[in-house]
N, C-alpha and C positions, 0 to 999 in steps of 0.2 A: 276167185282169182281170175284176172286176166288173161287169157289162154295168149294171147298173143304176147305180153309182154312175158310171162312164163316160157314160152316159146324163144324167144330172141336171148334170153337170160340162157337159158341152159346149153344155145349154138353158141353164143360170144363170151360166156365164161371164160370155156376152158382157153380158150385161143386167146382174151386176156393175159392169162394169168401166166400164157407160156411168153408172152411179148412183153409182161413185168420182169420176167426171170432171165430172158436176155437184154432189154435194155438196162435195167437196175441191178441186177441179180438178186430181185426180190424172193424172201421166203416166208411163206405164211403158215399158220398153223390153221386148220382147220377147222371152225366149228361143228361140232358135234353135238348130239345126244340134247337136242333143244328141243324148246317149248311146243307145243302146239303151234304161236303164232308169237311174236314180240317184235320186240323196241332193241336196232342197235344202237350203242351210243360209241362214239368213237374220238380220240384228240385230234386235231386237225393241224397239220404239219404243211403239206402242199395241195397245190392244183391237183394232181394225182390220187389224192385219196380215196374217194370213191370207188375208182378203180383196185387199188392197193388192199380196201376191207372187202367188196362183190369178190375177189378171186377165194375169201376165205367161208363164202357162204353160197353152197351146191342150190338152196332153196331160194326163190325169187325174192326181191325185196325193193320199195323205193324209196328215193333218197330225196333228203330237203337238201334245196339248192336256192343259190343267193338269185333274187329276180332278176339279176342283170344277164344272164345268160338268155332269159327267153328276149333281149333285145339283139339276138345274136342271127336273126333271120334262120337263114336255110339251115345253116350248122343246129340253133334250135330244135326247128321242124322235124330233124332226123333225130335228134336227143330225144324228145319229147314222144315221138313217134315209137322208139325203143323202151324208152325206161320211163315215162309220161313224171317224171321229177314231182314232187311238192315246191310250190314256190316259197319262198322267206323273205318278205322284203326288210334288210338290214335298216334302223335306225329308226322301226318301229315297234310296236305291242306284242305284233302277230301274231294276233287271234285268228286271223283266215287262216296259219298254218296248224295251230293249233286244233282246229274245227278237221281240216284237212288230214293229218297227221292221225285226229280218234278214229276217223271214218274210214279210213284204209284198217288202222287197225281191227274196227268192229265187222267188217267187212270180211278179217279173217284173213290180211294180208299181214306183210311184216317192213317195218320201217327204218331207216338208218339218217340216224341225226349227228352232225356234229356238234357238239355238245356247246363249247365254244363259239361258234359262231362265225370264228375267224382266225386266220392263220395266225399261228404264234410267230412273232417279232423275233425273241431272244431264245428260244428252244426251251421254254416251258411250259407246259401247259395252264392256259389262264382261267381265272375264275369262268362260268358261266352262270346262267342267270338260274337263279333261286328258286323260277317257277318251273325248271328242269323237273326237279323230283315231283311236282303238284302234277304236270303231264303225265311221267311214267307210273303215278297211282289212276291217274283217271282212266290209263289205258285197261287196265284188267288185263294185261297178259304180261307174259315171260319179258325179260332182260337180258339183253346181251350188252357186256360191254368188253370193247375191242381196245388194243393197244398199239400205237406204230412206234417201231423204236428202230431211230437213226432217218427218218423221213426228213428232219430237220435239215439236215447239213448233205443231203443227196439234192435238197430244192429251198435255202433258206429265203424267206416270205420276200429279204430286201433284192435279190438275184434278178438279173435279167437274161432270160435266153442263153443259161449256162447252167444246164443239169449237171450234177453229176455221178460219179458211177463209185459207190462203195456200201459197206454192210446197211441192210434194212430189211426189218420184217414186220412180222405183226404178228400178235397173239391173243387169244383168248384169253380177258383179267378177270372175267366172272362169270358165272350164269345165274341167273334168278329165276326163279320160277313165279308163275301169276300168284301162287299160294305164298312163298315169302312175303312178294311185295305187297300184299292184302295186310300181311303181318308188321308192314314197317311202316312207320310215319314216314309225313316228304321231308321233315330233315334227316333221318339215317339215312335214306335213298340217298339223296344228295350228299350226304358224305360218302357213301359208298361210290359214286361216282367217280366223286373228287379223287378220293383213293384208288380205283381200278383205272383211271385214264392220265393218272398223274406221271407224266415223263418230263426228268432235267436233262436235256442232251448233252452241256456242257459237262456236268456231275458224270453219266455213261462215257464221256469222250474222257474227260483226267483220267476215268478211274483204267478204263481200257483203250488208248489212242488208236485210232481205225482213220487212215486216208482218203478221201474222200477229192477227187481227181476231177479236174477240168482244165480247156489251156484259159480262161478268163475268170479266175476264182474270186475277184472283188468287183468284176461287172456289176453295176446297180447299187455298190455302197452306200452310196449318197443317199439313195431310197429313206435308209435308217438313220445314216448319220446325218445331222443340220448341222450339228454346233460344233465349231473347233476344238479340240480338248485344249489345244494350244494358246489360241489368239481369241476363242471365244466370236469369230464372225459367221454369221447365220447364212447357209447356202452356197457355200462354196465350198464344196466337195465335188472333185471328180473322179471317176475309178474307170481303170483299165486294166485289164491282165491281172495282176495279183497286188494293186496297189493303188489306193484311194490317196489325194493330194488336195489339202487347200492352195486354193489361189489367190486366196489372202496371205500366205503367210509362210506356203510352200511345206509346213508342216505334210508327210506324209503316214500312213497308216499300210502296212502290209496284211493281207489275210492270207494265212497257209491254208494247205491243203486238210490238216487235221482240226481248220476251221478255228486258228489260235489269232491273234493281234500280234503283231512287233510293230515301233515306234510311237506306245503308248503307255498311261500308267497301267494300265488293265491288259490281261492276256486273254479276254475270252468278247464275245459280240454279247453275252452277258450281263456282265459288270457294267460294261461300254453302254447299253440299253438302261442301264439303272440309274447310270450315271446321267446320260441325260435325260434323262424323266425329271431326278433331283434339280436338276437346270432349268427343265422349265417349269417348275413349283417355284424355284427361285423368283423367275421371269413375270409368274402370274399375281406373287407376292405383289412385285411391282409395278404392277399394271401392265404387262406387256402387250405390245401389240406388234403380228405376225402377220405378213403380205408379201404378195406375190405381183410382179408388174404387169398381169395378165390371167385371166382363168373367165370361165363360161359356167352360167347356173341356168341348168335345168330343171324344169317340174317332168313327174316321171305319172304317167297316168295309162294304168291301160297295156303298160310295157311301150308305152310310144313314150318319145322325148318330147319335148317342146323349149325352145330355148325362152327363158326368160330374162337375163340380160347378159353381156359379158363387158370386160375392161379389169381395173386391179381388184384386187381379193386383198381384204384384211381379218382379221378377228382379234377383237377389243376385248376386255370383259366386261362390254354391253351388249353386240352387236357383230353381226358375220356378214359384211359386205362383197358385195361383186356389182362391178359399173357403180349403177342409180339404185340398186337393190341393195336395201336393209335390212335386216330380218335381227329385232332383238334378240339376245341370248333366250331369254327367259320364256321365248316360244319356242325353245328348238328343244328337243328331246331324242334321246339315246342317239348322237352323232356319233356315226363309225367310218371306217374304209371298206370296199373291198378292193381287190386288186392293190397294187402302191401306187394309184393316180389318183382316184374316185374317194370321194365324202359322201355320204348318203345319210340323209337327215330328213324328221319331219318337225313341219312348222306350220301348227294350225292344223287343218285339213288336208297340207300338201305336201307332197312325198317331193324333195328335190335329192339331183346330186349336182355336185360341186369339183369340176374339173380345172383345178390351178394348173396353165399352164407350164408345162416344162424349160429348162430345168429346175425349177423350182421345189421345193420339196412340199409334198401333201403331210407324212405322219407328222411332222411337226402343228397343224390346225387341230387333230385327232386330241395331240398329249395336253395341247394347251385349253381346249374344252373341258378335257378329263380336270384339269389341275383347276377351273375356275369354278368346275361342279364341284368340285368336291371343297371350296370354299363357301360354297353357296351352303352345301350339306352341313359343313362344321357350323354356319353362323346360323342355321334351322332351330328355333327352341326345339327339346324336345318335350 
């Protein structure tokens, strides 16, 4: 192990964990009684998490982090300098984390992945990829798997610059030992996952309502919502204080405190979430095509940018445009977000992100990619 990074782990723990318990009134349960060396895997709810699971484990460990932090200069330097991160670049294979990830491991350190990959949208915990469990067998050590409950609705994914302050903790959902997992195939692993890191925040909020306080509770609506439930016009949502308004149509949308909808058919961001996923299945049925009057496309290489062109952004189901730049669908592979601005995709040999400018909405290119793969999927002979 790294003495130094061992070192800084065990000065900024506890002084974490005490500046969680006053800004959030975070409570965590401690892990105990572990492995010689393992894998934490954990659902990924906020910005915050990493911090939120390091205050529940006394022994060092490092965490896979989305590449775009290391274009974060200085702030980096000192991240990287403390807790030396695993890189993950989103909307690819990644195999270099993979490589990375055994090698700490065999090395006799212990690692913490978010499993997911990426914040949940609606407060539930979403699929992750399939070769999660093929990793936690090739590691040859112990399993942790961690739980946050109520992380969702203290920092929900669409939010901007408006935490807030109500129940959340975290807990231990499992432990495993390198001996079990020797014993399990990578599909019970993976369903085991599925089950120990499964959180509905909505389902936790009906069943017991917990407040959840800020003075700007629907800041960043728009982030999630594009489509009008009302008038059906794409983009025109804006929120302030506790209340998102089209400007097409003046249709408004309230989000309470206990994280509910008034002025719509739906009472939860949920349904709301489901609902328009359903829309733009509709959309892509149709041929839909989604653009923004402005956005910048970058190749990412190295952790450096380079601009490759800017002007309007569309996506066809042929083709994801920005300026003079085309890039057919059919070379782009595993297209995600991080943050609610940023697209990060590979095409070919080259890692780009794709920043539509504001206010325009990003998840809306995310869902409509997802809804034309998964046409391309269904018309696959098998």
């Amino acid at each position: 192990m790294n003495r130094k990074h061992v070192f800084f782990w065990n000065l900024l723990r506890p002084i974490v964990s005490l500046l969680l318990r006053i800004k959030f009134g975070y409570r965590c349960e401690m892990a105990k009684d572990l492995p010689e060396n393992y894998l934490v895997l954990a659902n990924h709810a906020t910005d915050w998490d990493p911090l939120f699971v390091g205050a529940a484990f006394k022994r060092q460990m490092y965490f896979v982090a989305s590449e775009h932090i290391a274009r974060w200069k200085f702030v980096f330097k000192l991240i990287d300098f403390l807790l030396a991160p695993i890189m993950r670049y989103k909307g690819t294979v990644a195999a270099s984390t993979v490589v990375d990830t055994l090698r700490k491991i065999k090395a006799g350190n212990n690692v913490c992945i978010f499993a997911e990959g990426a914040r949940t949208w609606d407060g539930v915990t979403a699929q992750f990829l399939p070769s999660t469990g093929k990793l936690v067998k090739s590691a040859k050590c112990g399993l942790v798997t961690y739980r946050l409950i109520g992380a969702y609705f203290v920092s929900p994914n669409w939010s901007e610059k408006s935490l807030r302050r109500g129940p959340i903790r975290g807990e231990v959902a499992n432990i495993y030992t390198k001996e079990q997992i020797a014993g399990m195939s990578v599909q019970e692993i993976n369903e085991a996952i599925a089950r120990d890191l499964y959180v509905d925040a909505y389902a936790d909020q009906l069943r017991d309502p917990k407040p959840y306080k800020t003075r700007h509770l629907a800041r960043g609506f728009e982030n999630l919502l594009f489509i009008c439930p009302d008038c059906g016009a794409v983009d025109t949502f804006s929120a302030e204080k506790d209340t998102a308004v089209c400007s097409a149509c003046g249709h408004s949308i309230r989000y309470s405190e206990y994280g509910m909808l008034e002025g719509t058919a739906v009472s939860t961001v949920k349904e709301l979430f489901a609902w328009q996923k359903q829309e733009v299945g509709k959309a892509a049925e149709k041929g839909a095509v989604y653009t923004s009057p402005n956005g910048t496309l970058l190749t990412i290489d190295n952790h450096v940018e380079s601009e490759v062109s800017s002007g309007k952004v569309s996506l066809s189901d042929t083709a994801l445009t920005c300026g003079d730049t085309v890039i057919p669908l059919d070379e782009i592979s595993d297209l995600t977000m991080h943050g609610r601005h940023a697209i990060v995709f590979t095409a070919g040999r080259k890692y780009y992100e794709l920043l539509p400018e504001r206010p325009s909405n990003t998840l809306k290119y995310q869902l409509l990619f997802e809804a034309y793969a998964a046409r391309v999927k269904e018309a696959a002979p098998v």
